[in-house]
N, C-alpha and C positions, 0 to 999 in steps of 0.2 A: 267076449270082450269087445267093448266099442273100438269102432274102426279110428276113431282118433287117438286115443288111447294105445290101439295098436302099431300109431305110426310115430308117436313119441318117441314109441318102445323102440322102434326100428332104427330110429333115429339114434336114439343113443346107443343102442346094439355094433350100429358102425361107426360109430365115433369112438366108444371105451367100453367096451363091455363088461370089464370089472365094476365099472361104478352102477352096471346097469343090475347085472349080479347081487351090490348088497340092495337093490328095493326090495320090500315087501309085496306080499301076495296083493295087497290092497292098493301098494304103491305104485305097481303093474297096473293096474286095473282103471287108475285114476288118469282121468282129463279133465281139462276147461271146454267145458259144452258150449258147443256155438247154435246157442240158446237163444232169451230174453236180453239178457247185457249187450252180446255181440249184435242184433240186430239193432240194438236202440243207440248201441256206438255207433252205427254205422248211419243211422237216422239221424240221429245229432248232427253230422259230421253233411247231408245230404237232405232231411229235409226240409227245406225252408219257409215252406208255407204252414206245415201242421205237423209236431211230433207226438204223435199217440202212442209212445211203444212203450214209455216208463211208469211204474207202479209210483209216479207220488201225482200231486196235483200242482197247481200254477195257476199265479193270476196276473194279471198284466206281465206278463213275458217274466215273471217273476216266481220262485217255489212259494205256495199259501203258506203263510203262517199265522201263529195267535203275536196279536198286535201285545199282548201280556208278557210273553215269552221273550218277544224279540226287545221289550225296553231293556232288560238285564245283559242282552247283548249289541246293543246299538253300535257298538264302534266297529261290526263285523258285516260284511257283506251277508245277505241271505244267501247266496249263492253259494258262501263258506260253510253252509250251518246246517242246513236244512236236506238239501238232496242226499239218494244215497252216494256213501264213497266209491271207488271204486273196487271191484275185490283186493289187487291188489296192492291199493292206496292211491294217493294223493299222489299224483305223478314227483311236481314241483318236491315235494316231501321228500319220496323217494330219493331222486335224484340230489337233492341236499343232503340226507343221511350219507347217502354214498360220498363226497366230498370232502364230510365233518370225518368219518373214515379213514381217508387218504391221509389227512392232515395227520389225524392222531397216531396213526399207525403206518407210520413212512416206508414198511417192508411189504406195503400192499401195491406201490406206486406203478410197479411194471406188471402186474399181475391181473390174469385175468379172474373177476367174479362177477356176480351177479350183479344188479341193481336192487339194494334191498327192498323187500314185500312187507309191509303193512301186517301188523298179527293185534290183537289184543291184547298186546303185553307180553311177558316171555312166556308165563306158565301155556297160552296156544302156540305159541312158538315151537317150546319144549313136544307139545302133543303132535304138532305138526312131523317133526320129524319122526318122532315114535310112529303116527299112523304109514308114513312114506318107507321107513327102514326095518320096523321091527315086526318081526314075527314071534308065535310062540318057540319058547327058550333058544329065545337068541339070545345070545352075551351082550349084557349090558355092562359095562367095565367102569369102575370109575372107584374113588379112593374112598378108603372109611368114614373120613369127614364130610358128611354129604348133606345135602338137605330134602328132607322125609318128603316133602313132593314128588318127588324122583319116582315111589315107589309106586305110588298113584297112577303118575304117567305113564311109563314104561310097565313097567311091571302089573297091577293090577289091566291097566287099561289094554294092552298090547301080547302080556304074557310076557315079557322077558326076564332073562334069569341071571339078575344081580350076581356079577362075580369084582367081587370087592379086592382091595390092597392097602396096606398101612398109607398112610398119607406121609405120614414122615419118617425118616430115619433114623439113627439115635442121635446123630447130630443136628438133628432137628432143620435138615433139609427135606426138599420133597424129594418123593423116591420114585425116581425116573427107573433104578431096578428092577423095582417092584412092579410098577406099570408094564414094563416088559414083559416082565413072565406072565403077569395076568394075560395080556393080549398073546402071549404066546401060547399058553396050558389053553388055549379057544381055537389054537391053528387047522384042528382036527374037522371043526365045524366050517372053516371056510371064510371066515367074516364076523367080526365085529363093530360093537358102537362101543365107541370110546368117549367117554363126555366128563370134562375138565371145567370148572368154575374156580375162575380167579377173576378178583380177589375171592377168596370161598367166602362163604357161606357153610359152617360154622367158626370157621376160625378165625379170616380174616386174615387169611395167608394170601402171597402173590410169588411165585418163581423170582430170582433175580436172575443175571443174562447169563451165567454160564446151565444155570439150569433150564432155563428155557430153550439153551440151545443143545442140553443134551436130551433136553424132553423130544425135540425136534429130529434129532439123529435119529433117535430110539424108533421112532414110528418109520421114521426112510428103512432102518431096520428090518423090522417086521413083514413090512410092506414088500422089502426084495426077498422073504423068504415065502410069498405067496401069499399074504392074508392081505382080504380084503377089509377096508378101514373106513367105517365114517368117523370123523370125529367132530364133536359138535364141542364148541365154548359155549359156555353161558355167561356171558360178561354182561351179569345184571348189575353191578357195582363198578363196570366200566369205566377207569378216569379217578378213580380215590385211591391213589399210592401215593403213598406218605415217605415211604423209605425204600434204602436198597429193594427193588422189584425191577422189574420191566417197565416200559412206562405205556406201550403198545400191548393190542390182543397178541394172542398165541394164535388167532385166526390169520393175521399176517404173514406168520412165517409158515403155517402149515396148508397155508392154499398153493397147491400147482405142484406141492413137493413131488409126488409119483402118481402112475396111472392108475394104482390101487385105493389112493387116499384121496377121499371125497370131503373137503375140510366145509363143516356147516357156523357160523355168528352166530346166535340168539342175543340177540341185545334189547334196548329200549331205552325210551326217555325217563321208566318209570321212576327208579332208584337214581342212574346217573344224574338226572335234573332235576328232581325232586318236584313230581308230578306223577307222585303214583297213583292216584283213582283216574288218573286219565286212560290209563291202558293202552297205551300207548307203545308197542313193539316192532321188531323188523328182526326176520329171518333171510341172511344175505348167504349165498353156497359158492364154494370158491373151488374151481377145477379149471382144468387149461384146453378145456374142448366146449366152444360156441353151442355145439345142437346140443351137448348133456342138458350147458345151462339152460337153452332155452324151453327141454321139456321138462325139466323141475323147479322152471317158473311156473309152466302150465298146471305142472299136475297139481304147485300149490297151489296158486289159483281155485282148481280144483275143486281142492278140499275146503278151501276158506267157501267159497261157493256153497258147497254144499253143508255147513256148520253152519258158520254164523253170518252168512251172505255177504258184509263187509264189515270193518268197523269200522267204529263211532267218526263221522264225517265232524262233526265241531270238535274234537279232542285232538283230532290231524289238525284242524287249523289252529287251536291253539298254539301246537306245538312249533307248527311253522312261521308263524307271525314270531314267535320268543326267538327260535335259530336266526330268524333274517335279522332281529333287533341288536343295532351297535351296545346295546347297554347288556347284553344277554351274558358275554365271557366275564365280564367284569363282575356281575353279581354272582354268578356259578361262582367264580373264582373266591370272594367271599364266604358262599357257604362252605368252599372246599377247607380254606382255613380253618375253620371254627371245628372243622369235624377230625382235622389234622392235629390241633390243639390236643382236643380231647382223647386223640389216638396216644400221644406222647407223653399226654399227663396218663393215662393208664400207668404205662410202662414204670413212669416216674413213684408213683404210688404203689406198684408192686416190686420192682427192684430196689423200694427201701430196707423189704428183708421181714417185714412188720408182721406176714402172713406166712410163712415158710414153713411152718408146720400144716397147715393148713391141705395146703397145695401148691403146683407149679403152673407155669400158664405156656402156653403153649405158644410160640413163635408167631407173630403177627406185624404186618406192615401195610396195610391199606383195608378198604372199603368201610363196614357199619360195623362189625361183632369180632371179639375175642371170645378163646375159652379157657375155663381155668379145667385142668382137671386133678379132682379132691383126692385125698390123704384118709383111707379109714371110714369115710362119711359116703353114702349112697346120694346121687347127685338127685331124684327123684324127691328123698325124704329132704335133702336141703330146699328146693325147691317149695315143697309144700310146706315145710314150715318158716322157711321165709314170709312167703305169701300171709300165711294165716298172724304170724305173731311179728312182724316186721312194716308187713305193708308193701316189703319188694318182690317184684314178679322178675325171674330170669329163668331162661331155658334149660331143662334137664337136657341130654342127649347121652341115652346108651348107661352104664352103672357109673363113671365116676365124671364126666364131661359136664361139664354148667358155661353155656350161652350167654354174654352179654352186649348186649348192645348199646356201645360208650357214643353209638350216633342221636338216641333219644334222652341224654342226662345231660344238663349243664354241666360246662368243666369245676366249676366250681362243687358240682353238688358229689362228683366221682369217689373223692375220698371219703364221705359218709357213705355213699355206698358199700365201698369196699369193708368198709369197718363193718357193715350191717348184717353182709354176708357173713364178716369172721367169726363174728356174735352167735350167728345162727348155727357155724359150726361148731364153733365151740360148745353150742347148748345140746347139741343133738351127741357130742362125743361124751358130754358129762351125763348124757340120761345113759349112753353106752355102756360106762363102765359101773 
């Protein structure tokens, strides 16, 4: 094992050694090599007459570019656009996410976490932590309603072993219960990943406060009975709660909570600001010991290092010229409406009763997607025959679950939807009988 890597280890070995406990063999293994990057920061920063250390080129004190290229971005500095990022971003960046943070999530204010890191988006975010935490069949915990990436990540990529729990209750809350036993029927093994997406993805659920503070209990829980806990959010739909929810991550109340519980963000600009090809992400770790944090800055580093070297330096500054811009809340807030509209006109169009044979739809209050789930009808065969004889595409999941997404339909156009769907069941239940 590299001698740096070994004194991260060390590092966090005296500081918490629970948190140090759930890394991975690979997570062990990993550091930020004081390489190519660190000599050429430190050249930067020291040589004045000549810096030969970095892999691009320059021309008059300037990074070379195509004079083609740079017409279509004229109102940006080259110095924004062109060099590489840093691995683990755009300092200024960083240091604003953290901030926008605070604001949003006012139970982070005394709390220690990290400076968020720079990822391309969540789905390396997601991987990020998989490569640092998980080992083969480790417990991967998380609710029924999930989205199928997941499996990829974790599982395919890492080896862990999906151990599931109903999402909801009968009374169609979320089932903090349930979550417990899961995490607990894994106490044998020593540790798990817990990872919770709100608002989700499939449903377009979000906890409201008594449930998120018993979600919060549940893990202090667990935690004093010995298991060790990462628990990662994925707050890719960050900031779209429309109704009773929370209005803050669950990453806020579950950083610092015990010495066992390693609380990890996955967020981005990609979904909450509607800039998804930018790729745009940040993995932020929230624990109450300085050296943890600051060797699982390094080791992500690390790993970004060694994937994707950094990412994309002009999609950081985009992102950062729109946060610093006085006009940026005002138009979010805009789109937030219209998507809010469209979340209530759902509801409206289905609690008129018109489809109740059909199916029921499953409890929903923020982000991009609802689900219905069907009466009698295979969600697959709805699916395809919508597609084929309708024209509309909406998400199977699992035998009776159907996906929709009220974020890409005009409000206006919602209610021929929903008739187009009923159409489609009704024609698949009359070829049935």
């Amino acid at each position: 094992m590299h001698e740096i890597a070994q004194d991260l280890n060390q590092q966090m070995q005296q500081e918490n050694i629970h948190i140090y406990e759930l890394l991975s063999e690979l997570g062990r293994k990993l550091y930020f090599p004081k390489g190519i990057l660190t000599q050429s920061a430190e050249a930067k920063q020291k040589a004045y007459r000549f810096n030969a250390t970095i892999g691009i080129a320059t021309e008059q004190d300037h990074p070379m570019f195509i004079p083609l290229i740079q017409k279509t971005l004229a109102h940006y500095d080259p110095n924004d656009i062109y060099p590489y990022a840093p691995p683990a971003g755009k300092p200024e960046l960083r240091q604003l996410w953290r901030e926008k943070m605070v604001k949003e999530s006012p139970s982070l204010k005394d709390k220690l976490f990290s400076t968020p890191i720079v990822t391309s988006a969540l789905t390396h975010g997601l991987s990020i932590v998989a490569d640092l935490f998980v080992d083969e069949n480790d417990p991967l915990v998380l609710p029924d309603k999930l989205w199928g990436n997941y499996s990829l990540i974790f599982g395919l990529r890492r080896g862990a072993k999906n151990v599931t729990f109903p999402f909801y209750t009968e009374d169609g809350a979320f089932n903090t219960i349930g979550m417990k036993e899961a995490l607990l029927s894994q106490k044998d093994h020593g540790k798990a990943i817990l990872l919770l997406n709100f608002p989700n993805n499939p449903t377009g659920y979000t906890p409201n406060e008594q449930e998120a503070t018993n979600i919060v209990e549940a893990l202090r829980e667990v935690a004093l009975q010995g298991m060790n806990l990462v628990v990662v959010t994925d707050d890719a739909y960050f900031g779209l709660f429309y109704e009773s929810s929370i209005k803050e991550s669950l990453f806020a109340r579950i950083a610092n909570l015990h010495p066992r519980v390693l609380a990890i963000k996955v967020d981005g600009a990609t979904k909450e600001d509607f800039v998804w090809g930018l790729r745009v992400g940040f993995i932020t770790y929230g624990c109450d010991y300085p050296a943890v944090l600051n060797a699982l800055e390094k080791k992500t580093s690390g790993i970004i290092r060694g994937t994707i070297s950094s990412s994309s330096h002009p999609a950081q500054t985009f992102v950062l010229n729109a946060l610093k811009s006085t006009e940026f809340q005002t138009q979010k807030q805009e789109k937030f409406e219209i998507l809010k509209k469209r979340a209530l006109k759902v509801k409206q169009i289905l609690d008129h009763g018109d489809y109740d044979d059909a199916w029921e739809y499953y409890p929903f209050n923020s982000g991009y997607f609802m689900c219905l789930k069907l009466n009698r009808i295979k969600a697959e065969a709805l699916r395809v025959h919508l597609l084929e004889q309708y024209g509309v595409g909406v998400i199977a999941i699992g035998e009776s679950d159907v996906r929709v997404a009220f974020s890409c339909v005009e409000e206006q156009d919602l209610k021929q939807l929903f008739d187009l769907i009923y159409q489609g069941f009704q024609d698949l239940l009359a070829q049935s009988n």
